[in-house]
C-alpha positions in Angstrom: -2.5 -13.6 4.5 -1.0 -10.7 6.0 -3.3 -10.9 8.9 -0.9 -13.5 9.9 2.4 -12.0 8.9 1.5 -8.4 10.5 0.1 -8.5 13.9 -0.1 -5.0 14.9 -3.5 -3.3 13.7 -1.1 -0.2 12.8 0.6 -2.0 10.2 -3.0 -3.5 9.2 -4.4 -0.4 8.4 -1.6 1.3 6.9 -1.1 -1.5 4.5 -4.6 -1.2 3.2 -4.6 2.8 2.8 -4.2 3.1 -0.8 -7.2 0.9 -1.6 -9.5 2.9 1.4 -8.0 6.2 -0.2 -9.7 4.7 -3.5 -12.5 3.0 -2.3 -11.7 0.1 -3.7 -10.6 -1.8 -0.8 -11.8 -5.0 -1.9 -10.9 -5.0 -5.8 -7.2 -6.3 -5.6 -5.9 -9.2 -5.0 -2.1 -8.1 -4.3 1.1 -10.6 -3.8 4.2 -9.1 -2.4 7.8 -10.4 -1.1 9.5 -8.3 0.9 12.8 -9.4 2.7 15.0 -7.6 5.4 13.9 -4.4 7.8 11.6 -4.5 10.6 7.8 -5.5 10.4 7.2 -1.1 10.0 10.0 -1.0 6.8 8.1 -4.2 5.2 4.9 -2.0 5.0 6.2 0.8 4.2 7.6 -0.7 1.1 4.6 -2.6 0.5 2.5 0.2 0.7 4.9 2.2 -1.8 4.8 -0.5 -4.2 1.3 -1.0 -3.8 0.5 2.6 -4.4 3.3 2.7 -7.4 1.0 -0.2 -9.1 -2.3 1.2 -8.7 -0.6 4.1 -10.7 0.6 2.4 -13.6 -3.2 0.6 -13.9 -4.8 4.2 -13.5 -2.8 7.6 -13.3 -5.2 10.0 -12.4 -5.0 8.1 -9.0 -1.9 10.5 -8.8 -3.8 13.3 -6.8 -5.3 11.0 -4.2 -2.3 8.7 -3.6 0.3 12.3 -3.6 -2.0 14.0 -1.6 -1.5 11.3 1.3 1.8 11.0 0.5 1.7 7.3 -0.6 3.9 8.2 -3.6 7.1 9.7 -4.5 7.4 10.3 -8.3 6.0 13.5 -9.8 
């Protein structure tokens, strides 16, 4: 549970932006390894690879995820 893993509420709530972004904060059930970095790298990641899956399942995401900068790839 990453309630356990992060204990700042800063990393909390950035890790869960893409599915507030979408309203759909409670529709995933996400598991993710991350290794090296600090605690702020880990999420960052995870919150890039997070956002680059909900992509793949839905692409018209893309505006929403872009627009808050939670994605890279044109």
């Amino acid at each position: 549970n990453y309630d356990f893993y992060f204990k700042r509420d800063t990393h909390k709530m950035q890790l869960l932006k893409p599915f507030e972004l979408i309203n759909q904060s409670a529709s995933y059930d996400v598991k993710c390894n991350v290794k090296g970095g600090g605690a702020t790298g880990q999420v960052g990641a995870m919150v890039l690879g997070i956002s680059r899956a909900l992509l793949q399942y839905d692409s018209e995401l893309k505006p929403i995820l872009k627009k808050e900068k939670l994605t890279t790839r044109d």
